[in-house]
N, C-alpha and C positions, 0 to 999 in steps of 0.2 A: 773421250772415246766416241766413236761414230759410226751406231749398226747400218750393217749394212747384207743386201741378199746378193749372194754370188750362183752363177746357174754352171752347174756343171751338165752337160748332156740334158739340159733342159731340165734340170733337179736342182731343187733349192739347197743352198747350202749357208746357213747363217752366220756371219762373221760381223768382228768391232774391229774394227782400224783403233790402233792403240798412237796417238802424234807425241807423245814422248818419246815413247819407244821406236817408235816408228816399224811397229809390228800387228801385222794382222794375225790374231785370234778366231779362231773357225770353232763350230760348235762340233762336238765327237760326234755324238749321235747324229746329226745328217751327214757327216761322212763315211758314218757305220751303213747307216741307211743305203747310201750310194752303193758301197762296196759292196755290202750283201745282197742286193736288191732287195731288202723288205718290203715288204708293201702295206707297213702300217709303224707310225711310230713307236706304237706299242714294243713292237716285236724287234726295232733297233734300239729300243732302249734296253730289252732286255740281253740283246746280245751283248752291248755293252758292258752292261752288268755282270755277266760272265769274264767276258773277256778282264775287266779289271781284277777279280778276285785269282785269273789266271796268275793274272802279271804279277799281284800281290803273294802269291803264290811263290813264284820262281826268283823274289828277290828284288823283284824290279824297282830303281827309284824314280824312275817316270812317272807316276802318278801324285808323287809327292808337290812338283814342280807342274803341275796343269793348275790352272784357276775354274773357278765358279764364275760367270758372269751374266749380265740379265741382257735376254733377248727374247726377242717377240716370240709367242708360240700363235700355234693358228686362231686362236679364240683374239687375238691380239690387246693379249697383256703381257707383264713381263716378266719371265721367271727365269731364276738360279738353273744354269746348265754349265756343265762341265766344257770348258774349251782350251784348246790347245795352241801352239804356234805351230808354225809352217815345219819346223826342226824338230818338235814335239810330234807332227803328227806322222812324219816320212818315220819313225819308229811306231808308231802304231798298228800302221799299214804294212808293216812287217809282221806283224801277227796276225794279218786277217788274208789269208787265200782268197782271192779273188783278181778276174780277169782283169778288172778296171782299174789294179794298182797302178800300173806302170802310166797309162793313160792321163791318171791320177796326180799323181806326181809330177808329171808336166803340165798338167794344168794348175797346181801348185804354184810352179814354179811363172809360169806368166799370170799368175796372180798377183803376186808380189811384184816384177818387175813392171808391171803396169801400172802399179800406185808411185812404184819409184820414180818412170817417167812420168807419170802424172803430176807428179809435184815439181818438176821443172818444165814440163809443157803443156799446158790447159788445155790445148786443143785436141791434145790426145784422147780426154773423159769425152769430148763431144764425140770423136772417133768410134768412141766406144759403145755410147750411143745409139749411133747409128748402127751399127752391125747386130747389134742388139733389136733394135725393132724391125729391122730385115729379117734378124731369126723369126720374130713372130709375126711373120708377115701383115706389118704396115703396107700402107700406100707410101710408093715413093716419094710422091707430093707434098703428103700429109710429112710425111718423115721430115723431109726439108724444112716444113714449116715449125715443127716443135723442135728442133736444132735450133734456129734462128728463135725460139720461144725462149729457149735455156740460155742463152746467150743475155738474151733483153736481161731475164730476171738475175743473172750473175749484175749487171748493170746498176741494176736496184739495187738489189742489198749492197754493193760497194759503196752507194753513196748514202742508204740505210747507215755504214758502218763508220763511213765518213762523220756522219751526223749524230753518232752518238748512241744508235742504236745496236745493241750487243744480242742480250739475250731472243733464243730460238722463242721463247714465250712473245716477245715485244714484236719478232719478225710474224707470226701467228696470227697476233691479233690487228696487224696493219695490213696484212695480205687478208683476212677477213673482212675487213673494213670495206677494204676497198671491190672484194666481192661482192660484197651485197650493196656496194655503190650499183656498181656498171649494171649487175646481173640481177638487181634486185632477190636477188639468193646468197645466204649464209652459205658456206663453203658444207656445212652439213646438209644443211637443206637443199643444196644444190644437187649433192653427191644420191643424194634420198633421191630427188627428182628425177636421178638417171638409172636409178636402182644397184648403186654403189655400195658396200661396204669399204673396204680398205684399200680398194684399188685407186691409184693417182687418178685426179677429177680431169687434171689436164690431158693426160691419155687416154681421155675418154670424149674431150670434144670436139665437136664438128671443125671444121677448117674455120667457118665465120668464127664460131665460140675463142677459138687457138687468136684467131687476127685483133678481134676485140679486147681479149685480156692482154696481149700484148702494146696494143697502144695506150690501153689506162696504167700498163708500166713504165712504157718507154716514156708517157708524156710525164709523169710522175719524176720519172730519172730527171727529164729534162727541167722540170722546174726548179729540183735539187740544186742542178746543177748552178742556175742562175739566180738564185734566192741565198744557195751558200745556208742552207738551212741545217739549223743546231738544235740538239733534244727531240726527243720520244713526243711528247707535246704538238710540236712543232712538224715534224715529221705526219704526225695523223694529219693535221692538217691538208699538209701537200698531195695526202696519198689521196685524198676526199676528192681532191680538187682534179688532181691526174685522171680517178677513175671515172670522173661527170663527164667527160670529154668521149672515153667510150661509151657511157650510158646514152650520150647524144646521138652518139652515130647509133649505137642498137635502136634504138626508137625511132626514129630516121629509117633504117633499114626493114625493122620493122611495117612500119608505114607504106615502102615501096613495096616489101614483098607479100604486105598479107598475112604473114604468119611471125608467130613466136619465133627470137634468134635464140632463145634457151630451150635444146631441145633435150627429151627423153630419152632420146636415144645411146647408146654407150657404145665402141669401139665394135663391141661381137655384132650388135644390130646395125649398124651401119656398114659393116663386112669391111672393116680397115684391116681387122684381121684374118686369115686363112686358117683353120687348125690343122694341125697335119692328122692323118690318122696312124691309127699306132697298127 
């Protein structure tokens, strides 16, 4: 299973891609939340909480047939939440008045047919992407360049996976590795340097930063490629080696321009983004 955040009207809404099933699980509560506007988790939880003793009330066996599953809460750790399928929740939202049902529901429904084509067309998730950082107004520039970012690193872990490399722990700590090769910073200590918590490191650097991790992958892919490299072992290796090649160029660049290529700066301070006002 594979958490993941879905933005409905710019509202998070937490879901697992279940690849058995091949069904997405959304969490009740941010879709309570949506639908009621609460404006505090507290208080869609407690609707919830109602509403089910309703349903248990009137006979309902819909709640019987909903799971518990763990997803990130904002302290980001992971706790037991009530979630539902896409079939599970179009009867929920039948019990909750509210103008954003119908709205709702169709974006349900391109929910699900988006993972559908997604898994016979990859280009489609870049698609997705992109309209995505448009919502939160990126630079078109910059956009271009972290498409072509997700591209490279699909490249790597293919040939990570070619080479034996499985577990999201072993991809972790080779993408760490190779951080604190180029960038002389641990992916934590980097994320600190930009005054990060849990926001993606990569959505948050400078265009050099975005060009630089990119070539300590792509040369990394490429050494895979031509070495035919097997085992975890083996694989740190390569990534060490791919990522010295940008550490070269940063220091190099470095040197021409004067200043640090690892900057403090994050995506709000550098105005990649626009907020809209509410």
């Amino acid at each position: 299973m594979k958490n993941k955040i879905q933005l409905f009207q710019n509202q998070k809404v937490r879901s697992i891609w279940n690849e058995e099933e091949m069904e997405w699980y959304f969490s009740i509560v941010d879709v309570v939340a949506v639908l009621t506007e609460q404006s505090t988790p507290r208080g869609a939880s407690n609707y919830w909480a109602k509403l089910k003793e309703r349903l248990i009330a009137e006979g309902s066996q819909l709640l019987t047939n909903c799971q518990q599953l763990k997803m990130q809460a904002s302290d980001g750790k992971l706790y037991f939440t009530d979630a539902a399928t896409t079939k599970q929740l179009l009867r929920i939202i039948q019990s909750i008045p509210s103008k954003k049902a119908e709205p709702f529901k169709l974006w349900l429904a391109e929910v699900g047919n988006q993972r559908i084509n997604e898994a016979q067309d990859p280009e489609l998730t870049i698609d997705r992407a992109m309209r995505q950082y448009q919502t939160l107004g990126y630079d078109e520039e910059w956009i271009k360049l972290r498409l072509q970012s997700i591209q490279v690193r699909k490249d790597l872990t293919t040939e990570w996976q070619k080479s034996g490399v499985e577990s999201d722990l072993e991809y972790a700590i080779l993408t760490n590795l190779m951080t604190k090769e180029w960038a002389g910073k641990t992916i934590a200590e980097y994320k600190k340097h930009k005054g990060l918590k849990k926001e993606s490191l990569r959505d948050n650097m400078t265009t050099l930063e975005l060009v630089l991790n990119m070539l300590a992958e792509a040369t990394t892919s490429e050494i895979h490629q031509n070495k035919k490299v097997s085992g975890f072992d083996n694989s740190t290796k390569i990534a060490l080696r791919g990522a010295s090649v940008a550490k070269t160029a940063r220091i190099a660049a470095e040197q021409q321009t004067g200043r640090p290529v690892i900057s403090a700066r994050n995506a709000k301070q550098l105005q990649r983004i626009t907020y809209k006002k509410k």
